[in-house]
N, C-alpha and C positions, 0 to 999 in steps of 0.2 A: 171190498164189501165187508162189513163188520157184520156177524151173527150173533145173536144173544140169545138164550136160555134161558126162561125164568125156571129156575128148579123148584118155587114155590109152588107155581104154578102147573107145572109140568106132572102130567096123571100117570106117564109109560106106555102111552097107549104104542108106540114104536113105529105110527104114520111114518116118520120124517126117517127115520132106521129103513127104513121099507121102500122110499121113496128116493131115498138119493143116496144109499150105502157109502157111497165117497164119501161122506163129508161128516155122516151122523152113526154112531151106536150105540150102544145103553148100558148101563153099569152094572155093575152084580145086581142092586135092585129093581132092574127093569127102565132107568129113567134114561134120558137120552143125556147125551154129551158128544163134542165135537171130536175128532178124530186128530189124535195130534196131528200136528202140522196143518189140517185140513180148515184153521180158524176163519181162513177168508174166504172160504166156501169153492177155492181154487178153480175156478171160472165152470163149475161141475152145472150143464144146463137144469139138472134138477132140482136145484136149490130151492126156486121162489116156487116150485110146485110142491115142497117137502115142506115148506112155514106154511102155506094155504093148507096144506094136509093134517097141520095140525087140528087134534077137535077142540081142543082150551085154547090156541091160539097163544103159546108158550112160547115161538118161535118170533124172533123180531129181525128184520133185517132192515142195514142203513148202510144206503151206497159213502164210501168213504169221499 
C-alpha cells in the first residue's frame, strides 16, 4: 500500500496520529508524517480508518 500526505493540505488536526500510532506522528509543528520505516502502512488494520479520520482529507491511499 502506498500512503500519501499532502502537507499542503494537511491542518495537524493528529486524527490519523491518534488513530493508528504505528504508522502516523506529527512533526515539531504539529503536522503528521509517516513513521520511518512504517511508509506501507505495514498491514497496521487501522490505516484506512486513520485517512477517513482525516477532517481535510490530506491522507490518500493506493493499494500497490
Amino acid at each position: 500500500m502506498r500512503i500519501t500526505i499532502d502537507t499542503d493540505v494537511c491542518v495537524g488536526a493528529g486524527q490519523c496520529a491518534l488513530t493508528a500510532p504505528g504508522v502516523f506522528t506529527q512533526d515539531d509543528d504539529g503536522f503528521s508524517e509517516l513513521l520511518p520505516g512504517r511508509e506501507d502502512g505495514a498491514g497496521d488494520p487501522l490505516l484506512r480508518e486513520a485517512a477517513r479520520a482525516c477532517p481535510v482529507q490530506a491522507i490518500t491511499l493506493a493499494d500497490d
